[in-house]
N, CA, C and O of each residue as an XYZ file, in Angstrom:
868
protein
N     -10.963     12.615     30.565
C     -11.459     13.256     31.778
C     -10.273     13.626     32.670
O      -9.347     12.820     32.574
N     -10.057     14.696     33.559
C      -9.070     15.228     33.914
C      -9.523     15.663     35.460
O     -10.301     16.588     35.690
N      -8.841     14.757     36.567
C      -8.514     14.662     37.303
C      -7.720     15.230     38.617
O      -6.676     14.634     38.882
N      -8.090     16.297     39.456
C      -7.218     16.577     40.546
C      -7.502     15.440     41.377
O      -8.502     14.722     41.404
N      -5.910     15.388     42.387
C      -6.085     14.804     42.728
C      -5.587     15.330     44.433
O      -4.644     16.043     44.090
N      -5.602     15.406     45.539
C      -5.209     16.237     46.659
C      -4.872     15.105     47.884
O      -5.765     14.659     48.605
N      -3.502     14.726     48.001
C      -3.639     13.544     48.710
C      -2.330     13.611     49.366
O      -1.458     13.358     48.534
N      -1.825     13.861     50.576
C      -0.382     14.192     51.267
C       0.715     12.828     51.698
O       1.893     12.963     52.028
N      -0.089     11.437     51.580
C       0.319     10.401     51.617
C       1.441      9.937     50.635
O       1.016      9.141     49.798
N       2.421     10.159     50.556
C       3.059     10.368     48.882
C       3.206      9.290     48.789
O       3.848      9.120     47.752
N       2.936      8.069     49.405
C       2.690      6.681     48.267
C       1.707      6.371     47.746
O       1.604      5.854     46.634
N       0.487      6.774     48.815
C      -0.926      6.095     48.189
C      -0.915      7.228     47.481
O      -1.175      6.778     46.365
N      -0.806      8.283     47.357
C      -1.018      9.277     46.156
C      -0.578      9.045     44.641
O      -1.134      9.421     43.609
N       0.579      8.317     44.824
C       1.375      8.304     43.519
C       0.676      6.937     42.879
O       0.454      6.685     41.694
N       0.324      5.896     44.423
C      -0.384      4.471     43.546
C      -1.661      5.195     43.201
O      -1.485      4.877     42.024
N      -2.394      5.640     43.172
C      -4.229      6.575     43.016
C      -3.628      6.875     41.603
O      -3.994      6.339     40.558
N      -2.638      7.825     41.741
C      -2.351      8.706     40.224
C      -1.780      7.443     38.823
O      -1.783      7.601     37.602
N      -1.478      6.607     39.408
C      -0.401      5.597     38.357
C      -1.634      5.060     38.221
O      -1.767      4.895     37.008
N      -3.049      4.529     39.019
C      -3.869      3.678     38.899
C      -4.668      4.119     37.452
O      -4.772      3.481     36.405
N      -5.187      5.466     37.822
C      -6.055      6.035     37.459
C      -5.753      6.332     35.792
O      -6.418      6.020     34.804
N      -4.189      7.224     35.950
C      -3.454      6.615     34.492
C      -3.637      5.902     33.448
O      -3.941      6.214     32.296
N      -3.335      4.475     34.160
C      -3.183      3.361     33.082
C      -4.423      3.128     32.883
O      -4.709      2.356     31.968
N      -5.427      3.696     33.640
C      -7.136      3.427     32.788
C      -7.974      4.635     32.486
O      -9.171      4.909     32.569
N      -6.880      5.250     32.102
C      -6.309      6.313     30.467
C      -7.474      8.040     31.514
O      -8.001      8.865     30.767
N      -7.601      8.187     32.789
C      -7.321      9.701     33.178
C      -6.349     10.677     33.137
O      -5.232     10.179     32.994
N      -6.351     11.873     33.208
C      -5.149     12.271     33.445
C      -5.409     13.001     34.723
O      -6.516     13.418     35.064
N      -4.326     13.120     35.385
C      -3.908     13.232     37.122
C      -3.153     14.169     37.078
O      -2.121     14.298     36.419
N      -3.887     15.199     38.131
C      -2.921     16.544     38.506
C      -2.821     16.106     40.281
O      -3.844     15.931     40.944
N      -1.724     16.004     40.739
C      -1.482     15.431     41.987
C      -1.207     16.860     42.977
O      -0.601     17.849     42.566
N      -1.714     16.739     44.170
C      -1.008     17.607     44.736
C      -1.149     17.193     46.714
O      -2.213     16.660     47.028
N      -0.277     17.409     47.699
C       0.085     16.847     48.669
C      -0.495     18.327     49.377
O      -0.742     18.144     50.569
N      -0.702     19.403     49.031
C      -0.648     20.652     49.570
C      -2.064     21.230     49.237
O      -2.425     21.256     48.060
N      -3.124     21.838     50.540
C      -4.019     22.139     50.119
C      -4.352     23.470     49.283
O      -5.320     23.600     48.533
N      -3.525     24.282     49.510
C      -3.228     25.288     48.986
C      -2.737     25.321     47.424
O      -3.093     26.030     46.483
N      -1.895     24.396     47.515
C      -1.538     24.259     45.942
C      -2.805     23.745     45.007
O      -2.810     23.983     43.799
N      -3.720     23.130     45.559
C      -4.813     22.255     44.870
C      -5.777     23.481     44.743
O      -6.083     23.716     43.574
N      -6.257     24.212     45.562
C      -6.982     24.873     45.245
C      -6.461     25.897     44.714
O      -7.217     26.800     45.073
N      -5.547     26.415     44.001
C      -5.029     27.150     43.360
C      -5.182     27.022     41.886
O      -5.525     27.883     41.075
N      -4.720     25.241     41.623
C      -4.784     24.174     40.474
C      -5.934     24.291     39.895
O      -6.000     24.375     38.669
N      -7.005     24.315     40.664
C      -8.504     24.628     40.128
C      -8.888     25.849     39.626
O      -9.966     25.834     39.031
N      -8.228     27.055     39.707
C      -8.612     28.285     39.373
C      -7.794     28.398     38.166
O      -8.125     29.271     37.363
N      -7.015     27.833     37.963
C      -6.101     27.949     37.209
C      -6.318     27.026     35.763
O      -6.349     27.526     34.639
N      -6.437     25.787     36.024
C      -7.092     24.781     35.160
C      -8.670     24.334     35.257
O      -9.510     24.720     36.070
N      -8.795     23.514     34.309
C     -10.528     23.303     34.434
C     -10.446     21.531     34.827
O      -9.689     20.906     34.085
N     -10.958     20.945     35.609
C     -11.153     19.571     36.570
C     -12.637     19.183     35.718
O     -13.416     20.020     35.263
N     -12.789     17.656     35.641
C     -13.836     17.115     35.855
C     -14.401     16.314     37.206
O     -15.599     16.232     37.479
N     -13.234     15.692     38.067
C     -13.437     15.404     39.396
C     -12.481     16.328     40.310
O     -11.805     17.225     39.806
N     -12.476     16.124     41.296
C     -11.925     16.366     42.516
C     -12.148     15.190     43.595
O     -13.155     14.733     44.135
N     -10.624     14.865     43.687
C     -10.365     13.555     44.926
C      -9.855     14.270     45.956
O      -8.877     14.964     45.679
N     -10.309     14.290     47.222
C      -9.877     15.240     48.012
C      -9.746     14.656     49.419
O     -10.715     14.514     50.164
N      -8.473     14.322     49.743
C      -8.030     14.094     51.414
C      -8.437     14.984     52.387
O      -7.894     16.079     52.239
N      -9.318     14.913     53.486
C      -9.405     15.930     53.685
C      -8.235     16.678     55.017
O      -7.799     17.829     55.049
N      -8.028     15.743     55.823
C      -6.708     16.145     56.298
C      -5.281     16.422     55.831
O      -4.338     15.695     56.143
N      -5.160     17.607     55.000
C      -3.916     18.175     54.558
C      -3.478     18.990     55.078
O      -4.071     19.425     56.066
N      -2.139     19.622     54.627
C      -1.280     20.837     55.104
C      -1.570     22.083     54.494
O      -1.520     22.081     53.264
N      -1.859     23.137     55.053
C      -1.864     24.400     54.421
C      -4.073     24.766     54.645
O      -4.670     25.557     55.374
N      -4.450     24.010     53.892
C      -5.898     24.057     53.506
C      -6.416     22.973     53.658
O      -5.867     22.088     53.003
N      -7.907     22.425     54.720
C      -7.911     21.294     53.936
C      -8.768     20.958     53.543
O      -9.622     21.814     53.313
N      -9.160     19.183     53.144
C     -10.019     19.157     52.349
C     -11.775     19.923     52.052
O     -12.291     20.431     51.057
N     -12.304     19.651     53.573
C     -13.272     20.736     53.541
C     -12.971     22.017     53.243
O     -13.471     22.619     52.293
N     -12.120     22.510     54.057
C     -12.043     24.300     53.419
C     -11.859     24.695     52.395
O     -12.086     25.845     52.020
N     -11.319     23.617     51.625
C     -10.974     23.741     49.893
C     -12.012     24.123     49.385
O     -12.318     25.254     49.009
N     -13.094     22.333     49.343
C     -14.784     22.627     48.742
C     -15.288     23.601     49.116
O     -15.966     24.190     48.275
N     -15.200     24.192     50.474
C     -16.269     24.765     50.931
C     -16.080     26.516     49.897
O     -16.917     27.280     49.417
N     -14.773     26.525     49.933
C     -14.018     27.938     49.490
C     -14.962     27.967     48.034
O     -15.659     28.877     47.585
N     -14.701     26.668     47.524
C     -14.970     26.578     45.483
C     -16.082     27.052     45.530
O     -16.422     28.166     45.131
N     -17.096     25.778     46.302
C     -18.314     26.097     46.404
C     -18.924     27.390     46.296
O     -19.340     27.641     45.165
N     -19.136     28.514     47.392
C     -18.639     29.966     47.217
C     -18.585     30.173     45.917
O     -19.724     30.478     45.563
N     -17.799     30.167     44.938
C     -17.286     31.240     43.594
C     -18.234     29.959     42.926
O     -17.653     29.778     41.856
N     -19.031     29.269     42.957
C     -19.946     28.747     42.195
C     -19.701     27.409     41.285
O     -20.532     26.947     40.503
N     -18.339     26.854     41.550
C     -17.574     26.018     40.918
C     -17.953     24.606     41.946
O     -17.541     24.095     42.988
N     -19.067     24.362     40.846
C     -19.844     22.685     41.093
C     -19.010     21.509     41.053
O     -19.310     20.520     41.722
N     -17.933     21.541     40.283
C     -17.159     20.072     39.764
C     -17.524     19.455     40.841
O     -17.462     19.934     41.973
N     -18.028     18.075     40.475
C     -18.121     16.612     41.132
C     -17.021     16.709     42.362
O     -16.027     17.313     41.959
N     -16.934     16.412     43.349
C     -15.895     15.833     44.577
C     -15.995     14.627     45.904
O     -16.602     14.623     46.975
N     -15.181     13.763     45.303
C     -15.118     13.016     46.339
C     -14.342     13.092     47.690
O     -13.644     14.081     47.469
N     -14.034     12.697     48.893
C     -13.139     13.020     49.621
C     -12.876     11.528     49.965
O     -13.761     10.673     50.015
N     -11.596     11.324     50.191
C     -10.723     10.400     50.670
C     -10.211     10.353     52.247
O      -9.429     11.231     52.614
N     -10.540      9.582     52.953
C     -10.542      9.670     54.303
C     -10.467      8.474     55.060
O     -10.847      7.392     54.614
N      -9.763      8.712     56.720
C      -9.772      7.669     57.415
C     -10.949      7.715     58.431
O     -11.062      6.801     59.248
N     -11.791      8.706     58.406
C     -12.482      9.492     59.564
C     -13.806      8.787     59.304
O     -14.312      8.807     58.182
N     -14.629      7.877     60.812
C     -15.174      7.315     60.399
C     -16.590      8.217     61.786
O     -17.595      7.618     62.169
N     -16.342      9.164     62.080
C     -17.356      9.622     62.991
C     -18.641     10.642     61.773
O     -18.418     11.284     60.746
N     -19.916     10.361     62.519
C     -20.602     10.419     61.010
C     -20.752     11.789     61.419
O     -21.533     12.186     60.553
N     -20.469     13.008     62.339
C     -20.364     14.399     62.228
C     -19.496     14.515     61.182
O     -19.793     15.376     60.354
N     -18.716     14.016     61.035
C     -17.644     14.621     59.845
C     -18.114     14.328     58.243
O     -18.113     15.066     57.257
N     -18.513     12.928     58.431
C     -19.680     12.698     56.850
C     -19.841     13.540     56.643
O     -19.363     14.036     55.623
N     -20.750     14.344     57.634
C     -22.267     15.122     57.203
C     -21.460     16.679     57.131
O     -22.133     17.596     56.660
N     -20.288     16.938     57.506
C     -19.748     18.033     57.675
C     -19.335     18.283     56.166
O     -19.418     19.385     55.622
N     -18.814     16.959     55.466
C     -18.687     16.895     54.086
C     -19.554     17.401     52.572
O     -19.369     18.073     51.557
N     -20.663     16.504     53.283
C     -21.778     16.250     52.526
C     -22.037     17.993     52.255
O     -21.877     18.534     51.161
N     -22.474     18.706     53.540
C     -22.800     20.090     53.797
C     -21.768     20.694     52.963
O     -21.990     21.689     52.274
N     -20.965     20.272     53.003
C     -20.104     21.457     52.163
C     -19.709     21.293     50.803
O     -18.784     21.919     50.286
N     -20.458     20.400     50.199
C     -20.936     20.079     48.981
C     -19.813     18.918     48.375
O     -19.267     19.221     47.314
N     -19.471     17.681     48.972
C     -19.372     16.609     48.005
C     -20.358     15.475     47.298
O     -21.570     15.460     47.513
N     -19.911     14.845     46.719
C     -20.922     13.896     46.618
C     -20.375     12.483     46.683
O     -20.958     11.668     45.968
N     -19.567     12.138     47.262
C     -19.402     10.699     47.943
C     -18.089     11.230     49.326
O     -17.741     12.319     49.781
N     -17.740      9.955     49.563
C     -16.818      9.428     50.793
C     -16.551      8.418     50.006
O     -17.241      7.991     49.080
N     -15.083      7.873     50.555
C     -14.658      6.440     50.547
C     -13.693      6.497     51.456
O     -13.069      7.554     51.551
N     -13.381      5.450     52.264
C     -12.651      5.421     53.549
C     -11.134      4.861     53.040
O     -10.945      4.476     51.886
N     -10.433      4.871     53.739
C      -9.211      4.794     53.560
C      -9.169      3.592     54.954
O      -9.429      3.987     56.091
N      -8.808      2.102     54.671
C      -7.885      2.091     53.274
C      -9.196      1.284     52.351
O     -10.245      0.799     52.774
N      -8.554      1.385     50.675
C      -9.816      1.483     50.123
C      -9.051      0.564     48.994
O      -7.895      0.681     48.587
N     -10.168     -0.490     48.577
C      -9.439     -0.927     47.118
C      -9.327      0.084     45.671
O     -10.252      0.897     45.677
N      -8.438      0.224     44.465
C      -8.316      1.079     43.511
C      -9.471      0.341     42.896
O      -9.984      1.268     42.269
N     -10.000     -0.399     42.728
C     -11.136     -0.726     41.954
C     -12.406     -0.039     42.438
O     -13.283      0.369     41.676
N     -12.433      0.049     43.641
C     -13.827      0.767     44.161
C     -13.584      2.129     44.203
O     -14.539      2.771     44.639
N     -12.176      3.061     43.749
C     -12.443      3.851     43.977
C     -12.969      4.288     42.289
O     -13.616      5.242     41.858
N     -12.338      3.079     41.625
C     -12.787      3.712     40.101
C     -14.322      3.570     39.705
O     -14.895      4.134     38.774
N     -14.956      2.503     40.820
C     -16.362      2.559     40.266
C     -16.788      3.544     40.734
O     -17.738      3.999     40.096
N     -16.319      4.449     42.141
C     -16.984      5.412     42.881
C     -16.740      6.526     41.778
O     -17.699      7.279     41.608
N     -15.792      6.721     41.121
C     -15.159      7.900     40.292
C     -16.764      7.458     38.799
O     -17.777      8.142     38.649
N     -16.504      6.552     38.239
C     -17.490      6.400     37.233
C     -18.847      7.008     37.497
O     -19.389      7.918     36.869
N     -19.392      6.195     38.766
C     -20.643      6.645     39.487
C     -20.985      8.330     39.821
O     -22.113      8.822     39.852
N     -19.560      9.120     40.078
C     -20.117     10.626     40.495
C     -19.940     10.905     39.148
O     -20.907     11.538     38.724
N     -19.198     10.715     38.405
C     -18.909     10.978     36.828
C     -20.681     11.393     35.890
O     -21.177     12.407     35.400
N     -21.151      9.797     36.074
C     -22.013      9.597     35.497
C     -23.220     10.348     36.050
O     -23.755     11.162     35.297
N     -23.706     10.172     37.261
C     -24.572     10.908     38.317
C     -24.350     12.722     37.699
O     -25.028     13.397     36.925
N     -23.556     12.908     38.186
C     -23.338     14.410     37.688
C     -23.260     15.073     35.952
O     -23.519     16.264     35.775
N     -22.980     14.398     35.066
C     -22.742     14.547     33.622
C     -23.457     14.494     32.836
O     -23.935     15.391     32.141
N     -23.661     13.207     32.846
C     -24.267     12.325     32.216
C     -26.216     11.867     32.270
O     -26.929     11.467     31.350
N     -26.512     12.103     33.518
C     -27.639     12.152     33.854
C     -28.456     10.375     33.947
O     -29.525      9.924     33.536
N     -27.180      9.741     34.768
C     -27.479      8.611     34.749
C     -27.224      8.031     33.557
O     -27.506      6.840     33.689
N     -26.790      8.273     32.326
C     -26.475      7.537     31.134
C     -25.076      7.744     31.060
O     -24.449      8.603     31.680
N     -24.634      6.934     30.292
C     -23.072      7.100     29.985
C     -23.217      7.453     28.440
O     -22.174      7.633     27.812
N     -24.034      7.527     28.002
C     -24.213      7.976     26.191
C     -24.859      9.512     26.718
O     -25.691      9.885     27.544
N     -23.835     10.220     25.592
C     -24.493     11.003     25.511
C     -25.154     11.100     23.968
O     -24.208     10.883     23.210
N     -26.262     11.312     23.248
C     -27.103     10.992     22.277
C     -27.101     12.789     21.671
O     -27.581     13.769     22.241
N     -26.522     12.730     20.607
C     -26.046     14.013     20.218
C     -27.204     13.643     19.207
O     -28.081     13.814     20.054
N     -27.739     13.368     18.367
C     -28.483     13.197     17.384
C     -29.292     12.011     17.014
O     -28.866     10.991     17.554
N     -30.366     11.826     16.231
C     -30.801     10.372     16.280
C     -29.602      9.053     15.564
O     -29.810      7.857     15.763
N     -28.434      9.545     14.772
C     -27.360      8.775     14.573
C     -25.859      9.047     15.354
O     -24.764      8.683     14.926
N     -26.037      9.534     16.185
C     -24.523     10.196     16.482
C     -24.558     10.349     18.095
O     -25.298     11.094     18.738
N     -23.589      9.471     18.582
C     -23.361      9.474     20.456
C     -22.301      9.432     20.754
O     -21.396      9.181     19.958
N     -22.167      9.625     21.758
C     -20.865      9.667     22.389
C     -20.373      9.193     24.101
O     -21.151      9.601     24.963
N     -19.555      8.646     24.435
C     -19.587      7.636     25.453
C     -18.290      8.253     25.909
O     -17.148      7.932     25.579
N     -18.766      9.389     26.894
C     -17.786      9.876     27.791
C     -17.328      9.140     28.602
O     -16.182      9.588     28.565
N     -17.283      8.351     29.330
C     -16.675      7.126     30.096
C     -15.861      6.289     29.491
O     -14.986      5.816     30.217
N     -15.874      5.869     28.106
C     -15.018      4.984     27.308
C     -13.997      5.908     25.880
O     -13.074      5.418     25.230
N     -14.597      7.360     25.751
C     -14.590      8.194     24.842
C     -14.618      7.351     23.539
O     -13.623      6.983     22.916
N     -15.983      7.091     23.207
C     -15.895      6.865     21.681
C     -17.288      6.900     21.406
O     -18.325      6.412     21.856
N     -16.830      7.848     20.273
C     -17.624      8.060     19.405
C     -18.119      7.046     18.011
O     -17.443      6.423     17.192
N     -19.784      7.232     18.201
C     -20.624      6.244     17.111
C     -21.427      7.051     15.916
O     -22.577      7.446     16.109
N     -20.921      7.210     14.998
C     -21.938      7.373     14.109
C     -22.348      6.029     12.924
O     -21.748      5.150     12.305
N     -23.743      6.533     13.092
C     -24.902      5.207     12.618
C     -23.884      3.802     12.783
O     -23.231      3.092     12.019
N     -24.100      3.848     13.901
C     -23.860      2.236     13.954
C     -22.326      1.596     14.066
O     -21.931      0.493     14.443
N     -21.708      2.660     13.619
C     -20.133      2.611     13.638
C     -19.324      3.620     14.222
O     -19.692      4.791     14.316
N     -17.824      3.031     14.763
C     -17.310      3.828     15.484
C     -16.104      4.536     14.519
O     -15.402      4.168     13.577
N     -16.321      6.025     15.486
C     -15.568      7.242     14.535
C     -13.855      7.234     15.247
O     -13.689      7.541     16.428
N     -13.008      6.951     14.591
C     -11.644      6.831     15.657
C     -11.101      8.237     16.019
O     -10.576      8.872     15.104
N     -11.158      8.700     17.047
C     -10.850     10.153     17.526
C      -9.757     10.347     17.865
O      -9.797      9.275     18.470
N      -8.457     10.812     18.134
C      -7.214     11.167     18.668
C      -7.638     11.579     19.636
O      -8.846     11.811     19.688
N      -6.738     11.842     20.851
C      -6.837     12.192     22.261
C      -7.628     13.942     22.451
O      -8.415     14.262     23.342
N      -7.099     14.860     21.290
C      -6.999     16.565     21.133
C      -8.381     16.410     20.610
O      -9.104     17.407     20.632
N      -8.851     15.270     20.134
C     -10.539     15.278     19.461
C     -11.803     14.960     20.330
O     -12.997     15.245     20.241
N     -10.783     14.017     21.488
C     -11.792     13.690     22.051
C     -12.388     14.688     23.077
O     -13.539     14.796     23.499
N     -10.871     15.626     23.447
C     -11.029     16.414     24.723
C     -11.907     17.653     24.225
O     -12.702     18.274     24.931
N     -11.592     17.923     22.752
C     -12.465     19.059     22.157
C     -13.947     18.821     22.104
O     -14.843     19.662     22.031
N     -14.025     17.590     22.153
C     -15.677     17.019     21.239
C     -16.308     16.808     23.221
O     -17.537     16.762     23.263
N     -15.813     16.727     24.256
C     -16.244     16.344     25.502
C     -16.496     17.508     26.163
O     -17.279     17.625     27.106
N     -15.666     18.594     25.545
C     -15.805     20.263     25.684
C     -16.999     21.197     25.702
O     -17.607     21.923     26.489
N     -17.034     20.725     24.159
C     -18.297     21.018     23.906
C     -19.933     20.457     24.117
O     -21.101     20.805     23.945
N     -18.991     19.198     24.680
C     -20.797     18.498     24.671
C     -21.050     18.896     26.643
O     -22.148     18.886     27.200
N     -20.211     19.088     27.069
C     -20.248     19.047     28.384
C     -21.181     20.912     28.876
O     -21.828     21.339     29.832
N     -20.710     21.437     27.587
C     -21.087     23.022     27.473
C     -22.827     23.241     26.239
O     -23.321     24.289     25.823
N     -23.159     22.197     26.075
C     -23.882     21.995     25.304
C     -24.790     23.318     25.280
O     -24.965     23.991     26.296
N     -25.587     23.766     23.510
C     -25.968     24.667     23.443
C     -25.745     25.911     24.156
O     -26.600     26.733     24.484
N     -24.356     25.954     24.377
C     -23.414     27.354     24.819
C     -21.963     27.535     23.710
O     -21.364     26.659     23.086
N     -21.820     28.401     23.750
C     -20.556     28.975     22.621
C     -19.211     28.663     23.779
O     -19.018     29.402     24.745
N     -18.346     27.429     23.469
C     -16.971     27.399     24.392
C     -16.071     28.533     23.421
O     -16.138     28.593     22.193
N     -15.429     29.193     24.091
C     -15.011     30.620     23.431
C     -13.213     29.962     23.316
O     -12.788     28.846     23.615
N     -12.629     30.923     22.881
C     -11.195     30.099     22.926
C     -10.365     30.274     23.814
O      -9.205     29.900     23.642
N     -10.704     30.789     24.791
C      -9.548     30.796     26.300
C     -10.225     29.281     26.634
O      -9.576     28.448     27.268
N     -11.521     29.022     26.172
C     -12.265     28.036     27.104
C     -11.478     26.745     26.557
O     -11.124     25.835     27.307
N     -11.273     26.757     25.353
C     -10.389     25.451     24.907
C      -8.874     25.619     25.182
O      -8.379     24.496     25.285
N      -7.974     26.573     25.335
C      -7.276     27.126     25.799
C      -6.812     26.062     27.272
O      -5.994     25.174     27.512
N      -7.672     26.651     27.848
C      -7.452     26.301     29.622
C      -8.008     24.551     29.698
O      -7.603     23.752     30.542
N      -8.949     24.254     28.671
C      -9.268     22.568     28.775
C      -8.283     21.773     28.217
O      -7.718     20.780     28.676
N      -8.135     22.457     26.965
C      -7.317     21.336     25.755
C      -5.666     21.438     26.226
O      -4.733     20.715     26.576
N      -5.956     22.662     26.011
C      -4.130     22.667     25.893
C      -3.640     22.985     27.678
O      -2.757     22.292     28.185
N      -4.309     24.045     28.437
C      -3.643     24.037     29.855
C      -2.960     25.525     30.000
O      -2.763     26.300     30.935
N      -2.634     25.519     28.215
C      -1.717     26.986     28.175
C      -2.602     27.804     26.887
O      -3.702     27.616     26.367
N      -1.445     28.843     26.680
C      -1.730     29.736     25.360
C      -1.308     29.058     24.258
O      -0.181     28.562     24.248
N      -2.245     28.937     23.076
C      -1.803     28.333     21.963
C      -2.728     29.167     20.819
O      -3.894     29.515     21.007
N      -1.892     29.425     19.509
C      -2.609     30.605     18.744
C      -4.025     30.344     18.617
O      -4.257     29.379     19.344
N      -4.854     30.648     18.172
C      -6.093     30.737     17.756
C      -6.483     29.737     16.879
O      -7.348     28.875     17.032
N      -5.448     30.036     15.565
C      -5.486     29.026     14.353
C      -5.290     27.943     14.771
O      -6.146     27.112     14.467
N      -4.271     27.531     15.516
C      -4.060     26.296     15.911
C      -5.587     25.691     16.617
O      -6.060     24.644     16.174
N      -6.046     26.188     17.352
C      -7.469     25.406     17.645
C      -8.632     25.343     16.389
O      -9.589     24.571     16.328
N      -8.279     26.301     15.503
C      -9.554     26.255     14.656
C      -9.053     25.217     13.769
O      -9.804     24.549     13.058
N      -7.827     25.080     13.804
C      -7.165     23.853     13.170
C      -8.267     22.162     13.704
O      -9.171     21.532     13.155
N      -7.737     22.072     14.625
C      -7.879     21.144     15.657
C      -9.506     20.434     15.650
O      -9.960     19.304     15.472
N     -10.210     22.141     16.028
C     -11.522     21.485     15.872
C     -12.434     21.499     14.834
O     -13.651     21.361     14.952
N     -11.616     21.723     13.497
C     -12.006     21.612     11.790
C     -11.412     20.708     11.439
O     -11.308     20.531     10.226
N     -10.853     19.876     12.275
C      -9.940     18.141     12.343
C     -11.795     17.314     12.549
O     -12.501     16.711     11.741
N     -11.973     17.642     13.819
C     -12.818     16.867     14.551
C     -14.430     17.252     13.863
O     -15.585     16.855     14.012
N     -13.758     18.187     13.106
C     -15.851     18.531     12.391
C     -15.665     17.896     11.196
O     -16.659     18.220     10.545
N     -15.075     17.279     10.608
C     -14.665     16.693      9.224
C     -15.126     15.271      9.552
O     -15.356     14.521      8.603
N     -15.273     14.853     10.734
C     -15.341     13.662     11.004
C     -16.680     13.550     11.344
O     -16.997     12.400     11.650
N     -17.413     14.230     11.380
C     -18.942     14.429     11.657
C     -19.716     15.146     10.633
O     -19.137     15.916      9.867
N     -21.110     14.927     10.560
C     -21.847     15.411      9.541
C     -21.587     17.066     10.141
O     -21.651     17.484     11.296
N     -21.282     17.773      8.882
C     -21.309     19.170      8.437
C     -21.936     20.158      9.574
O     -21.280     21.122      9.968
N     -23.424     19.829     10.156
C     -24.328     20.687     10.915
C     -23.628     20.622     12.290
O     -23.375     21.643     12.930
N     -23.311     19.308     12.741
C     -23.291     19.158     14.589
C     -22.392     19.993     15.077
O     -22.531     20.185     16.285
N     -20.935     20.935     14.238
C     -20.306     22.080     15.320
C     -20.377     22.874     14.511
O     -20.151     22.634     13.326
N     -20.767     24.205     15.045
C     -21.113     24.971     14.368
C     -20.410     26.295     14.584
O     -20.263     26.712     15.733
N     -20.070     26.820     13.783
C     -19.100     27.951     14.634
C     -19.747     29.837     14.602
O     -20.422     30.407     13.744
N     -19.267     30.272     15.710
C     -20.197     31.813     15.875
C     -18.537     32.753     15.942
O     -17.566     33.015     16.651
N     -19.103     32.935     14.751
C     -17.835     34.102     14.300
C     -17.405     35.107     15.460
O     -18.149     35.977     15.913
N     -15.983     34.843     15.915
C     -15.866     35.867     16.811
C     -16.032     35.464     18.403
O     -15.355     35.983     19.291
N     -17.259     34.237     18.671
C     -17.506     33.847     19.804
C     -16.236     32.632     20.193
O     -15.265     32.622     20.949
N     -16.922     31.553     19.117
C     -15.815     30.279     19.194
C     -17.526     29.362     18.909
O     -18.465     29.899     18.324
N     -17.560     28.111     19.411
C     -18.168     26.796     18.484
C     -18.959     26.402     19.631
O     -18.654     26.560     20.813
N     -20.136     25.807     19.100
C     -21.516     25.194     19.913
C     -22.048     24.202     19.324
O     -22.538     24.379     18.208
N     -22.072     23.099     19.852
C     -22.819     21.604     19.762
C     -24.539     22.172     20.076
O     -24.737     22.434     21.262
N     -25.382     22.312     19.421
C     -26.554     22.522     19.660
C     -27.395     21.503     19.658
O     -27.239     20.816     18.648
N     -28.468     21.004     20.577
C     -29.047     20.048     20.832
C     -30.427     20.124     20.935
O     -31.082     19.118     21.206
């Protein structure tokens, strides 16, 4: 799961990003509101941690901007501001939590699990691809019948891709901008995700000549 993170404090920013890390996210950091919302158009986020007092843009005007061009990703905001006009100024402009500053890293990871799950997942942390075959976006691992399938990091982000896009065709800019961040040939992904279909029964990715590949459910 992949992580902005928008926070001008450059210590508690760097402890948030090192935290979040070692319990295996990856963290795009940025101190500048402008730079963050840039980061988002540019790359694809599953959360957004968002200070909302920054330099340049801030945290509200960020959401409020995304919001606009239709870009839902989950967002929390990080804050010292405890007057409840400003909550609700939040809320309105489409996050879905608060946590106050100063805050333990453990609560912010259950708060991160909780919008994770709330928004994704649909209250489950399995997602149930078939009557033998799930998948546990929160822990990334994959079960078929009863046993677990060992995925590499490029398998898991492909296989979370598609399930997150479910019964839609992810085309190859779309793995492009998730997997890799950059341009990488074509073959090389059909490589990648004919890695990760070998490891699953034959039917569950299916590929549309020309489009790119769909988990159908």
């Amino acid at each position: 799961m992949r992580i902005l993170l928008l926070e001008d404090e450059f210590s508690l920013r760097i402890s948030i990003k090192e935290f979040l890390e070692d319990i295996n996210y990856e963290v795009d950091d940025y101190a500048d509101g402008l730079d963050a919302y840039d980061a988002i158009y540019s790359k694809s986020y599953d959360l957004l941690l968002l200070d909302v007092n920054v330099p340049s843009m801030n945290g509200f005007e960020l959401l409020q901007s995304i919001r606009k061009d239709n870009n839902k990703t989950p967002a929390i905001f990080l804050t010292s501001m405890t007057d409840m006009d400003n909550f609700n100024e939040g809320y309105k402009k489409g996050c879905c939590d608060y946590i106050r500053k100063p805050f333990d890293l453990l609560e912010l990871e259950l708060r991160i699990k909780q919008a994770i799950r709330s928004f994704y997942l649909d209250d489950s942390e399995q997602i149930i691809i078939n009557e033998t075959i799930s998948y546990d976006m929160l822990k990334g691992k994959l079960m078929l019948e009863g046993k677990e399938v060992v995925l590499r990091k490029i398998e898991k982000d492909i296989l979370e891709l598609l399930l997150k896009n479910k019964n839609s065709v992810v085309s190859m800019q779309m793995f492009q901008e998730y997997v890799w961040e950059d341009y990488v040939e074509p073959a090389t992904i059909r490589v990648q995700v004919n890695n990760l279909k070998q490891k699953l029964p034959e039917h569950i990715i299916q590929n549309r000549r020309g489009l790119g590949y769909i988990i159908e459910r």
